[in-house]
Backbone bond lengths (Angstrom), bond angles and torsions (degrees), N, CA, C in turn:
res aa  C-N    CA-C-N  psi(-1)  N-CA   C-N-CA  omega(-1)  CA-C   N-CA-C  phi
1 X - - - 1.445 - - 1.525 110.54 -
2 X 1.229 110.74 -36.93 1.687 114.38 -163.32 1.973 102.10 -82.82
3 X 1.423 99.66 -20.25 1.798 117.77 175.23 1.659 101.98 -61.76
4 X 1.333 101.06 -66.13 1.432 101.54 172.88 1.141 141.09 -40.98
5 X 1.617 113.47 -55.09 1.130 119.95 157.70 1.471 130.43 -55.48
6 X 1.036 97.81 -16.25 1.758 102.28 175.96 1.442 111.83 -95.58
7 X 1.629 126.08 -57.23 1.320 103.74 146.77 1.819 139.24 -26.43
8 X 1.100 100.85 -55.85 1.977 102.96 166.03 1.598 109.68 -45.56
9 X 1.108 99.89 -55.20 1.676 109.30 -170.75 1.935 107.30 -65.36
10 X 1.315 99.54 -47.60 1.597 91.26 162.22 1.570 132.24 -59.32
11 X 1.233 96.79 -33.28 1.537 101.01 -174.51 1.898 108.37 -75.99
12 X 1.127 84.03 -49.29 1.911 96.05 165.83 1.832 118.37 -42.95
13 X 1.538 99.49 -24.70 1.236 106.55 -172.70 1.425 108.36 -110.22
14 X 1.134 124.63 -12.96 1.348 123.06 166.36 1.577 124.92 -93.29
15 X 1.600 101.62 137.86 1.283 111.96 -176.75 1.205 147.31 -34.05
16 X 1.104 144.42 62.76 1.519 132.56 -142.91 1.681 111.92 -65.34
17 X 1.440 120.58 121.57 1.228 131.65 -158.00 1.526 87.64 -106.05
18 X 1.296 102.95 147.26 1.318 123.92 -169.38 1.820 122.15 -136.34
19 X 1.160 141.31 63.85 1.590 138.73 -161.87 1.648 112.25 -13.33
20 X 1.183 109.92 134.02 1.554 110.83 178.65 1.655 117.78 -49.76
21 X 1.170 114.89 -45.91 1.300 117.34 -166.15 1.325 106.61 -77.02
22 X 1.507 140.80 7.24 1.314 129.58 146.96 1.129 118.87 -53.21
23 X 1.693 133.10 129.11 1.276 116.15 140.27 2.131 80.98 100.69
24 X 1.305 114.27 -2.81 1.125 101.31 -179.91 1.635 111.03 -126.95
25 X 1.211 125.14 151.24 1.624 128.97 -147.09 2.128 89.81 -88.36
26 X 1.013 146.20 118.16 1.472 152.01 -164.39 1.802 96.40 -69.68
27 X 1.747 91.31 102.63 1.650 90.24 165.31 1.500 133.90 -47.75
28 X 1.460 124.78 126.47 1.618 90.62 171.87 2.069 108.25 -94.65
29 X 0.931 86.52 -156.78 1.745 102.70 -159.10 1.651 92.76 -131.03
30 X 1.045 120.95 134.02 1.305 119.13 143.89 1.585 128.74 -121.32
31 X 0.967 133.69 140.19 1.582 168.20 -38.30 1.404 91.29 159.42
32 X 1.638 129.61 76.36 1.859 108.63 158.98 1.216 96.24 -165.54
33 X 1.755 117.82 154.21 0.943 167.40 176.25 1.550 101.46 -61.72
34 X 1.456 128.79 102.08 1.549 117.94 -174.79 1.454 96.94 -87.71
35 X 1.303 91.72 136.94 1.636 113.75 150.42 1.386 143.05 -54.76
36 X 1.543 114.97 144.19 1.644 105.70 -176.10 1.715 111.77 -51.37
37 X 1.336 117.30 156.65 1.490 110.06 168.54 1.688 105.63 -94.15
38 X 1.127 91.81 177.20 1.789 90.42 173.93 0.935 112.76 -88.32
39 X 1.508 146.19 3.04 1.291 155.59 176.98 1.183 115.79 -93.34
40 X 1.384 113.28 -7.09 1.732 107.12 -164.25 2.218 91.36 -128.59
41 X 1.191 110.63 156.58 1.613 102.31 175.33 1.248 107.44 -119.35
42 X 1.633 126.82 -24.07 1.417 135.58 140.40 1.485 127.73 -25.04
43 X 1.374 121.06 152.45 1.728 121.15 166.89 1.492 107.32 -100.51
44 X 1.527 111.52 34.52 1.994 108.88 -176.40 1.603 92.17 -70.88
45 X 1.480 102.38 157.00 1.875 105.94 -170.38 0.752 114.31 23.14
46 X 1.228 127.87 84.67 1.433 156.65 163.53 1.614 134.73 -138.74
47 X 1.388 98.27 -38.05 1.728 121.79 175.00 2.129 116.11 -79.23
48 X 1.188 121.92 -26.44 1.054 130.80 156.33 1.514 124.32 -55.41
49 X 1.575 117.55 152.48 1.245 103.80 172.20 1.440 97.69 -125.12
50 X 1.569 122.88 155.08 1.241 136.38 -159.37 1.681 98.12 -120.10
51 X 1.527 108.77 137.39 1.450 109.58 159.57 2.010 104.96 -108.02
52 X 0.745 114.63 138.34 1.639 111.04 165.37 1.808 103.00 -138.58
53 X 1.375 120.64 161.41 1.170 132.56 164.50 1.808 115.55 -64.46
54 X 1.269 135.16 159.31 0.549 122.48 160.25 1.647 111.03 -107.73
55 X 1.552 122.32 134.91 1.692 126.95 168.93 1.508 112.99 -11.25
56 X 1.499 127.65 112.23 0.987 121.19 166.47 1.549 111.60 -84.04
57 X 1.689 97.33 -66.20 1.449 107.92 159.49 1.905 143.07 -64.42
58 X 1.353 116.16 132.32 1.040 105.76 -172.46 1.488 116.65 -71.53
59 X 1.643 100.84 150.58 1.772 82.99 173.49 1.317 136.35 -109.39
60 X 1.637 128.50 171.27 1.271 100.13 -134.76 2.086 88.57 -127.18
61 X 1.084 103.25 179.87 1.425 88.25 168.29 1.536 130.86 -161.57
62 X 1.523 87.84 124.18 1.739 111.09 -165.06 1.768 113.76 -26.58
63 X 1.167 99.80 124.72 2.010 105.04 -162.05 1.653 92.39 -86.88
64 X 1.279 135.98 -33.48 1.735 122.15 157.90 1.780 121.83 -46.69
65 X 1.556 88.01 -66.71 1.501 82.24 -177.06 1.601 138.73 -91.66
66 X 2.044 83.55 -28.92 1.885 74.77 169.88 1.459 85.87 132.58
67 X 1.804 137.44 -55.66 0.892 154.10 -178.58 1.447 128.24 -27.00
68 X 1.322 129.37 143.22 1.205 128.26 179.74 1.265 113.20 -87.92
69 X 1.422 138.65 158.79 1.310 148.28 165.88 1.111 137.02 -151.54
70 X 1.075 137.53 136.98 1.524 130.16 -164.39 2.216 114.68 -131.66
71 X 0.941 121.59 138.41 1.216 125.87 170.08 1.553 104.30 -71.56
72 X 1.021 116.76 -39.04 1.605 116.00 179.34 1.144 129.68 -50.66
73 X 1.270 136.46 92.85 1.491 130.33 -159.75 1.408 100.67 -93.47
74 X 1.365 138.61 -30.84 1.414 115.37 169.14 1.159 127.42 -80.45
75 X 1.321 123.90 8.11 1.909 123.19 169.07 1.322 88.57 -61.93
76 X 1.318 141.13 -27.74 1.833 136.54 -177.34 1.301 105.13 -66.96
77 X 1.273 129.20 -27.03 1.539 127.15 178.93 1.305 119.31 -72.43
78 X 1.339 106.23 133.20 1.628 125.07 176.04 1.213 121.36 -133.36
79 X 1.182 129.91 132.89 1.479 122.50 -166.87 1.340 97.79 -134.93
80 X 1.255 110.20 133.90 1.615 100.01 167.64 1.835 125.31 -133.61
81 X 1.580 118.26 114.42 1.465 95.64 -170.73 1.679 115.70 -119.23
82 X 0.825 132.76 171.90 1.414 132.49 178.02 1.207 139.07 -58.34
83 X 1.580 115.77 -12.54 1.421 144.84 169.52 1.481 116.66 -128.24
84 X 0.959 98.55 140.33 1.637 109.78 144.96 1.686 130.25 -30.48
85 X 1.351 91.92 -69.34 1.527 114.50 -177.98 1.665 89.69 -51.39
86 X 1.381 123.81 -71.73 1.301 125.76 -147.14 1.676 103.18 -67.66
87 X 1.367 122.74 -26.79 1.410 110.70 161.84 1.269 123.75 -54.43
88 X 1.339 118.37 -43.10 1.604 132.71 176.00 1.655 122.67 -71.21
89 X 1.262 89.36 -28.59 1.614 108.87 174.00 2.327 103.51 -68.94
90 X 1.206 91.99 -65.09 1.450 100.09 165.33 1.779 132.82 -51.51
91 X 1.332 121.32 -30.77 1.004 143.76 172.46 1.506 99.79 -85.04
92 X 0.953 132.94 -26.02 2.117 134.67 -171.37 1.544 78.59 -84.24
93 X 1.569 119.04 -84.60 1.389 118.65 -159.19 1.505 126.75 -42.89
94 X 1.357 123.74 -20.42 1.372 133.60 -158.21 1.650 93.70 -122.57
95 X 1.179 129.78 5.61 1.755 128.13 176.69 0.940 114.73 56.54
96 X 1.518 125.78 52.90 1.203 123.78 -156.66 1.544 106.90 -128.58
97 X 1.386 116.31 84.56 1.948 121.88 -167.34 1.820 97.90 -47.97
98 X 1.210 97.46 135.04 1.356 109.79 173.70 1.707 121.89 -136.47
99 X 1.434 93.77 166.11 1.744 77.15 173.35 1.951 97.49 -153.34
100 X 1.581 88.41 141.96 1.366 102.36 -160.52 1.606 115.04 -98.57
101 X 1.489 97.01 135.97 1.839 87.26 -169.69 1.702 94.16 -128.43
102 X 1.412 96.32 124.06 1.572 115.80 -172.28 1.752 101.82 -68.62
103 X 1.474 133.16 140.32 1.178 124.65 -179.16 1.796 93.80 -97.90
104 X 1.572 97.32 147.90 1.525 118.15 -161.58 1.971 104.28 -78.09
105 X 1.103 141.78 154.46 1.438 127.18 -152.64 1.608 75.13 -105.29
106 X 1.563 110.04 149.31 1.317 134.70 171.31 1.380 104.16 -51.16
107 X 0.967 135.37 144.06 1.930 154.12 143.86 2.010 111.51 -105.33
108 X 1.819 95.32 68.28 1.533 66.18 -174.66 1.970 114.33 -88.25
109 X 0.994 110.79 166.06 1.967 105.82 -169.60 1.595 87.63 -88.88
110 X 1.220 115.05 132.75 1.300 123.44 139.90 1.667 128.70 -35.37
111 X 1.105 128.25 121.70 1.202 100.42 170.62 1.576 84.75 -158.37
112 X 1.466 106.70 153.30 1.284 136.99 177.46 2.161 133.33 -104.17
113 X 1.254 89.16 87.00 1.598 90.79 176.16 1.730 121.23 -32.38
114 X 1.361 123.80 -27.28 1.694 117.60 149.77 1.044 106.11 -51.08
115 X 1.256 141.04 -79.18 0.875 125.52 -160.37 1.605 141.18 -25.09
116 X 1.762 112.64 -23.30 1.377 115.12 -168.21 1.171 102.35 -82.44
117 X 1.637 110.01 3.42 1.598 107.10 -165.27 1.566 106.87 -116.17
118 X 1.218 118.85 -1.18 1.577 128.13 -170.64 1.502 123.85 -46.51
119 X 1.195 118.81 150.61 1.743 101.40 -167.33 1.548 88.56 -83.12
120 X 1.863 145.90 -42.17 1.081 134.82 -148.18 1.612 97.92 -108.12
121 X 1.645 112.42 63.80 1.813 102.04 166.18 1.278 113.87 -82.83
122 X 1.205 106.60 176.18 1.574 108.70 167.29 0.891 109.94 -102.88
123 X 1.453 151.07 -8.56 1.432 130.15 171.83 1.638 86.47 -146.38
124 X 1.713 95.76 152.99 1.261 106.32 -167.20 1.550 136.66 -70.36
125 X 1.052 116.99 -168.65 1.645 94.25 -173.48 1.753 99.72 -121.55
126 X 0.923 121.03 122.89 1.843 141.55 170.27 1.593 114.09 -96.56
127 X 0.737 108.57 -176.62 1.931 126.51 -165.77 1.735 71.34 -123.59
């Protein structure tokens, strides 16, 4: 009798844990291939594919310093894998809604360094 009651009384006193994703709206993920920057003329990080969350929460900003902040702790997540498939493959196993953005095929222009020097330009040539 006195077991029981002490079990009850423990359980009464312990925390009831609850999974995060109750009560919470299911982030999705998106799925893409980053693009060159304009800073770089190389394809370095470029060939990988990245999963990240997308912002659930808005962010807000600290009235002392000025700073941004967010409750969202997985906008910090980055994943990056070598395929396609295997991002999607990873995102299936872990229930994780995603959405996939195909990267657009390069158009690069030809262009020729003679050229700045040609006798017939159309506009002139400056330093």
């Amino acid at each position: 009798m006195l077991t029981v009651c002490l079990r009850s009384a423990l359980a009464f006193l312990r925390p009831k844990f609850r999974p995060l994703t109750r009560n919470r709206t299911p982030m999705i993920a998106r799925i893409y291939r980053p693009a060159k920057t304009a800073m770089q003329s190389g394809q370095a990080r470029t060939k990988a594919w990245v999963l990240e969350f997308e912002g659930a929460a808005a962010r807000e900003v600290d009235p002392l310093m000025g700073w941004t902040s967010s409750t969202d702790t997985r906008a910090q997540i980055r994943l990056e894998f070598d395929t396609k498939e295997e991002a999607i493959a990873y995102a299936e196993r872990n229930g994780i809604p995603f959405r996939l953005s195909e990267p657009k095929p390069r158009q690069p222009i030809r262009k020729s360094y003679a050229d700045n020097f040609k006798f017939g330009r159309r506009e002139p040539w400056t330093h």
